[in-house]
C-alpha positions as CSV (number, residue, x, y, z in Angstrom):
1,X,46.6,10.1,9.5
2,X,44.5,11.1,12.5
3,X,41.0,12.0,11.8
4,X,40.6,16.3,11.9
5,X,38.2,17.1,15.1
6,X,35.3,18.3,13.2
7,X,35.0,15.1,11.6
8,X,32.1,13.7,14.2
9,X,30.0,16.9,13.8
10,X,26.7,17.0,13.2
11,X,24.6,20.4,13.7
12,X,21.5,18.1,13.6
13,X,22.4,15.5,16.0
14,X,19.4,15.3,18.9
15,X,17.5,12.5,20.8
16,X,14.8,11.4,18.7
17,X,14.3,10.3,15.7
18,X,16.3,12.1,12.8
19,X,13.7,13.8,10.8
20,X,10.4,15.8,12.1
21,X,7.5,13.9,10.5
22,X,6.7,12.1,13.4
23,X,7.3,11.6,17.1
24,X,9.0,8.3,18.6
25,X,6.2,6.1,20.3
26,X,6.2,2.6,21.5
27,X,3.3,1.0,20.2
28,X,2.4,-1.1,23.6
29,X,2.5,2.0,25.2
30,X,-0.6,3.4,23.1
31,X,-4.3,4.0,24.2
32,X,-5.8,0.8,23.2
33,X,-8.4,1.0,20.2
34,X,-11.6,-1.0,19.6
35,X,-12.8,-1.7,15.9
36,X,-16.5,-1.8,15.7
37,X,-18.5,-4.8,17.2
38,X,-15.5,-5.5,19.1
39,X,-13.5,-7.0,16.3
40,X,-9.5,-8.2,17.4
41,X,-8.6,-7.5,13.8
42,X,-9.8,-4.8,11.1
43,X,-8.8,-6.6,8.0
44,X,-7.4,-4.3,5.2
45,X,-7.1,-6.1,1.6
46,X,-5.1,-3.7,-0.8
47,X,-5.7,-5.2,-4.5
48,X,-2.4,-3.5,-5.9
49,X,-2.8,-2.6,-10.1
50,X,-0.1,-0.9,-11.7
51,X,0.8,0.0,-15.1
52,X,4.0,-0.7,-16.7
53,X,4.5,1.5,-19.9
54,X,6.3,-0.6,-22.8
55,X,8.9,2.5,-23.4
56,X,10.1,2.3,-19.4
57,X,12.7,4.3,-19.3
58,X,16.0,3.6,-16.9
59,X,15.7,5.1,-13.5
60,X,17.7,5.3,-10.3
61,X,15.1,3.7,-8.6
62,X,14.2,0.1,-10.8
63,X,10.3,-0.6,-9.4
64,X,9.7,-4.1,-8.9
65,X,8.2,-6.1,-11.8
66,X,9.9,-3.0,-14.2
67,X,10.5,-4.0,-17.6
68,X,14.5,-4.7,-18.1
69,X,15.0,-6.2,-21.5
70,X,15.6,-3.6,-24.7
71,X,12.9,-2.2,-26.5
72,X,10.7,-3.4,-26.9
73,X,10.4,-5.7,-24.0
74,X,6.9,-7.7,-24.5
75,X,8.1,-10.6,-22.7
76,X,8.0,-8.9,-19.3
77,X,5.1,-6.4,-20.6
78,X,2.9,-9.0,-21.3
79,X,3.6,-10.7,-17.7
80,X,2.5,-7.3,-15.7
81,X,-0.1,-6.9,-18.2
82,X,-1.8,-10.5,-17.1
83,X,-2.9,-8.8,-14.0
84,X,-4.3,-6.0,-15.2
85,X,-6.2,-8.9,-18.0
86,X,-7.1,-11.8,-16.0
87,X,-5.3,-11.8,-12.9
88,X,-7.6,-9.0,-11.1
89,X,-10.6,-10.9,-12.1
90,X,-9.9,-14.2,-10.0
91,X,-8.8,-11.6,-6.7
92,X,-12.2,-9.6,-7.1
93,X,-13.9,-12.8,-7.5
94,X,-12.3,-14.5,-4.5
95,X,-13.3,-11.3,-2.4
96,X,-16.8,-11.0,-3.6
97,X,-17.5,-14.1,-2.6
98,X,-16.3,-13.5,0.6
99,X,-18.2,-10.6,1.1
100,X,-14.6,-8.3,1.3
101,X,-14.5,-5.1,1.4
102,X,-10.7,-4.0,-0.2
103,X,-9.1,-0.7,-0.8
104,X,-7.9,-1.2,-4.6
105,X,-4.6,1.0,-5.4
106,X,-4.2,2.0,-9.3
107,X,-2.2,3.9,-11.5
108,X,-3.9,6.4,-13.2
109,X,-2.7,5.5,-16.7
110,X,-4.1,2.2,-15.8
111,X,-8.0,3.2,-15.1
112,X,-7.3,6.0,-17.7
113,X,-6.9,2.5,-20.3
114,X,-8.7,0.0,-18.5
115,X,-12.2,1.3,-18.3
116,X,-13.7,-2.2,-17.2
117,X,-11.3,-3.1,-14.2
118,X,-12.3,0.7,-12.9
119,X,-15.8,-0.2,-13.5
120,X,-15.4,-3.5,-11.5
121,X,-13.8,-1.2,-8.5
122,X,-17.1,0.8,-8.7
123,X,-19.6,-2.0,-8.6
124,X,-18.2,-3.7,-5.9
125,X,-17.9,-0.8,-3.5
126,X,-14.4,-0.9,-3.4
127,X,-11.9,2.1,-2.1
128,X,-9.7,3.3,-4.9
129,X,-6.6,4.7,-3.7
130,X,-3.9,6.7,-5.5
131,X,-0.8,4.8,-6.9
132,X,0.8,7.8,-8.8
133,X,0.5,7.9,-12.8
134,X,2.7,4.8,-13.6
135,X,5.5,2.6,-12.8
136,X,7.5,4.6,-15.0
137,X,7.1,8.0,-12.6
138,X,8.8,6.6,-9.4
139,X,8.9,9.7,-6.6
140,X,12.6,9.8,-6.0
141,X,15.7,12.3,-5.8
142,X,16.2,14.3,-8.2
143,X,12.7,14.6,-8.8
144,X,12.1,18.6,-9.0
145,X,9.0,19.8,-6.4
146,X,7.4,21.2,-9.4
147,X,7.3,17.9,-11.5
148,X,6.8,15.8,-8.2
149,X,3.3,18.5,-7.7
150,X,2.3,18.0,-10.9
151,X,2.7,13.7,-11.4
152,X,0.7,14.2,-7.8
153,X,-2.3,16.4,-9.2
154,X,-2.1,14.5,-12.5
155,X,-2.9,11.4,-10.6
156,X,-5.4,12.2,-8.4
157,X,-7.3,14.4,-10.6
158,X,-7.7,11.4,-13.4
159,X,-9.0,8.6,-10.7
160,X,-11.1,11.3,-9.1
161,X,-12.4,12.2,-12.5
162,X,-12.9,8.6,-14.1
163,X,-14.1,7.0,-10.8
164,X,-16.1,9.9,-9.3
165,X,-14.5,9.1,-5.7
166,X,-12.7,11.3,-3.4
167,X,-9.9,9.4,-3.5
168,X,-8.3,10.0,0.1
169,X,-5.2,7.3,0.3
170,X,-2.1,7.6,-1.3
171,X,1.0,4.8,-2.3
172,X,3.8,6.0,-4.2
173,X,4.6,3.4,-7.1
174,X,7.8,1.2,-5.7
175,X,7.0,3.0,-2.1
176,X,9.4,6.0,-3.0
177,X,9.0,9.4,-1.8
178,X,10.9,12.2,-2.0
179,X,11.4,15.3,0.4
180,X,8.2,16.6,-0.9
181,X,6.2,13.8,-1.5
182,X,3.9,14.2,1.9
183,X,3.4,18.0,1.7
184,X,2.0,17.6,-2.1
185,X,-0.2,14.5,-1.3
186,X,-1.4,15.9,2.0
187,X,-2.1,19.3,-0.3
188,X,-4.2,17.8,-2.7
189,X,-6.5,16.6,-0.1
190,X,-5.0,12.8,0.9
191,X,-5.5,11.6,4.5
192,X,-3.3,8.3,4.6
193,X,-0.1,6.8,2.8
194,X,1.0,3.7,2.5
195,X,4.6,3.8,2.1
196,X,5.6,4.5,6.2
197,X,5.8,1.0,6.9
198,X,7.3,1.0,10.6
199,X,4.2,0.4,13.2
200,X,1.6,-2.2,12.9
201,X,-1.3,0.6,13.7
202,X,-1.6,4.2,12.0
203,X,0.5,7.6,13.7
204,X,0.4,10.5,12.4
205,X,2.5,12.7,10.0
206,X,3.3,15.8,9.8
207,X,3.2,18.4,6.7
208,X,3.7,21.8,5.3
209,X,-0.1,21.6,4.3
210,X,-1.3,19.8,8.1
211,X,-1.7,15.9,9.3
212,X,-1.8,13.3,7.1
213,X,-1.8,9.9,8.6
214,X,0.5,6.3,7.9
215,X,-1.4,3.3,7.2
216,X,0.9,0.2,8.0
217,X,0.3,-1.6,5.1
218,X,2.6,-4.9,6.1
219,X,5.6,-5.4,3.0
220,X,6.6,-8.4,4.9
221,X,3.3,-10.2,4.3
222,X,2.9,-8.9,0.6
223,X,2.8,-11.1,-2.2
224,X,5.8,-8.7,-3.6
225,X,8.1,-9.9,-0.5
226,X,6.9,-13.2,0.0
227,X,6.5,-14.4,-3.5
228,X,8.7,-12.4,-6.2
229,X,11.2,-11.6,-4.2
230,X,11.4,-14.6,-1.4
231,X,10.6,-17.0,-4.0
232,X,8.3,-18.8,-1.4
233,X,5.6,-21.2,-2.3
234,X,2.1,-21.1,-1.7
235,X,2.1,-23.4,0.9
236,X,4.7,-21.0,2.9
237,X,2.7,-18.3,1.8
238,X,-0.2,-18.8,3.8
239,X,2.0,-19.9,6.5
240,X,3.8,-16.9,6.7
241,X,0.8,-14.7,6.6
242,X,-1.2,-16.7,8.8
243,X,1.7,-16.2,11.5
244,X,1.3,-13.4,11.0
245,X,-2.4,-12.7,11.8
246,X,-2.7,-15.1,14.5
247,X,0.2,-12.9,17.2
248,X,-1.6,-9.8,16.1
249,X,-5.1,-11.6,16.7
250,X,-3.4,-13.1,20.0
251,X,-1.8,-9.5,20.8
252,X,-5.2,-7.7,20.5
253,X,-6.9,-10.0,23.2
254,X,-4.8,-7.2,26.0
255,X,-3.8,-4.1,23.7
256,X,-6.6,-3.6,22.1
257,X,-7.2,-4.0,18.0
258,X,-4.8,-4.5,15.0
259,X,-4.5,-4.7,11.5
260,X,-3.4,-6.8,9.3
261,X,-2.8,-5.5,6.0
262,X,-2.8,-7.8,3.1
263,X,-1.4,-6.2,-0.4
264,X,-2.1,-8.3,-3.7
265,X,-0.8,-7.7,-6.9
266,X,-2.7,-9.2,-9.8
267,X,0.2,-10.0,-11.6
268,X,1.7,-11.9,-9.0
269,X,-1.2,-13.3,-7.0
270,X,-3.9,-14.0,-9.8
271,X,-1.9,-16.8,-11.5
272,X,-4.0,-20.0,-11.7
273,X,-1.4,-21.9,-9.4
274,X,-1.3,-19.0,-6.5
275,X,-5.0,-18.0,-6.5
276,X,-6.0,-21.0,-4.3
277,X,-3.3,-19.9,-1.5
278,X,-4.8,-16.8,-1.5
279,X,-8.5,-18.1,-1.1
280,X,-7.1,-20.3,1.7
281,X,-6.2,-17.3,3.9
282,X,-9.0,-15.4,3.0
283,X,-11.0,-18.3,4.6
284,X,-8.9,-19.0,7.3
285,X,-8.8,-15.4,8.7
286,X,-12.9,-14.8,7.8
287,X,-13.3,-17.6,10.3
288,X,-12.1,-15.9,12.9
289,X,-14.5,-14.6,15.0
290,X,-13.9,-10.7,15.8
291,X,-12.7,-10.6,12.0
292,X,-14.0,-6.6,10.4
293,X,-13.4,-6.3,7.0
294,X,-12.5,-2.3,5.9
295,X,-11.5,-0.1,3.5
296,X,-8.4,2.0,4.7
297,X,-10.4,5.6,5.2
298,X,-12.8,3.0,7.3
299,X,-9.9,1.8,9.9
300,X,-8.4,5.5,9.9
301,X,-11.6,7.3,10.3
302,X,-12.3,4.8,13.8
303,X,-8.8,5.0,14.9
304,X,-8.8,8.9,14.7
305,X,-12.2,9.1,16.3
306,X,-10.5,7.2,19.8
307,X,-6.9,9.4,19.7
């Protein structure tokens, strides 16, 4: 039977891209930007902390490292829960010793019951950035705008609170968003997410409540690709992320600076037998010369200052 003629309508269809948040733009095409001291490469370390409530309940969207197992499932609690225990510990450590600066993304329930690692953020100077409440509130369809605002407010307002930071960067848990998810954050005050990751340099976004800006924050270079979900090991780890840096550090020679984003997750990453692999690119990149270590609202505040 013959297809009817309406069938390859589309009131919508246009060149472009097939939403209005953004603009297409070739990235080699782009006014060239230079990081402070001329650096090649403003290095962005995102310390990833997320809670995982025992009573998870089933969602269309599963976030990685959910809970799966009936009620109540301590064998996989008590896994995410090494991060937030010891896990975070040996990644702060490995950065103060570095002299790192890191932009640490948390679930509110999480600094709202784990006064010390919030503490820790604090005394080191890091960023905190927003990571919604918990990994049980994933920003997804079916999601009303008047629960989405409120799990936004309720999030922000508790770090902001407990931390005394503005809190200006936003990452949806399990990188979901909804329609709405953009006009709330940029409404409550947020310059940068971290779940647009298409573009290896931030572009902006656009919003019912004005700009807000994308932060590439690198998923293929993440311990949550390369190790829980790749099953690499630590060896092909750093290899993988060290390929990474070095075309981007090559690159920047003749279009001017990149970033390279590195996202850790305490659960994953501060095991005794995957700490050392992260240590070993830590060093290998810090000897770089042209290497500048920054908090996201750093980066994006120099990169807007050039546009």
């Amino acid at each position: 039977m013959p297809l009817p003629s309406a069938y390859f309508d589309y009131p919508l269809r246009r060149p472009g891209m097939d939403h209005d948040r953004y603009a297409y733009s070739n990235l080699f095409k782009r006014k060239p930007v230079l990081w402070p001291d001329r650096a090649r490469i403003a290095l962005w370390i995102v310390p990833t902390l997320e809670f995982f409530p025992l009573d998870m309940a089933p969602k269309g969207v599963k976030p990685p490292g959910g809970l799966e197992r009936p009620f109540p499932d301590y064998w996989n609690y008590t896994l995410r829960d090494y991060g937030n225990r010891v896990g975070f510990a040996r990644i702060f450590r490995a950065l103060e010793a570095r002299g790192l600066k890191a932009s640490v993304a948390m679930s509110s329930r999480l600094a709202e019951r784990y006064p010390h690692v919030l503490q820790e953020v604090g005394r080191l100077g890091f960023e905190l950035v927003a990571h919604g409440i918990d990994m049980n509130h994933i920003h997804a369809s079916g999601v009303s705008p008047e629960v989405e605002r409120e799990w936004v407010a309720r999030s922000l307002s508790m770090l902001r609170r407990l931390s005394g930071q503005r809190v200006r960067g936003w990452y949806s848990p399990a990188y979901s968003e909804t329609h709405d998810t953009l006009d709330l954050v940029a409404a409550e005050g947020c310059d940068y997410v971290c779940d647009w990751v298409n573009d290896d340099m931030p572009y902006q976004l656009e919003t019912k409540a004005g700009p807000i800006h994308a932060m590439p924050h690198a998923y293929e270079i993440s311990d949550l690709q390369i190790f829980h979900f790749y099953k690499y090991k630590p060896a092909q780890f750093v290899e993988q992320v060290m390929d990474h840096f070095d075309l981007l550090y090559r690159e920047a020679a003749t279009s001017g600076g990149r970033i390279v984003a590195l996202s850790l997750r305490p659960w994953i990453s501060g095991v005794p037998h995957r700490i050392a692999a992260i240590e070993q690119v830590l060093d290998r990149m810090s000897r770089h010369g042209g290497v500048w270590p920054a908090t996201g609202s750093e980066i994006l505040a120099c990169w807007k200052a050039q546009q």
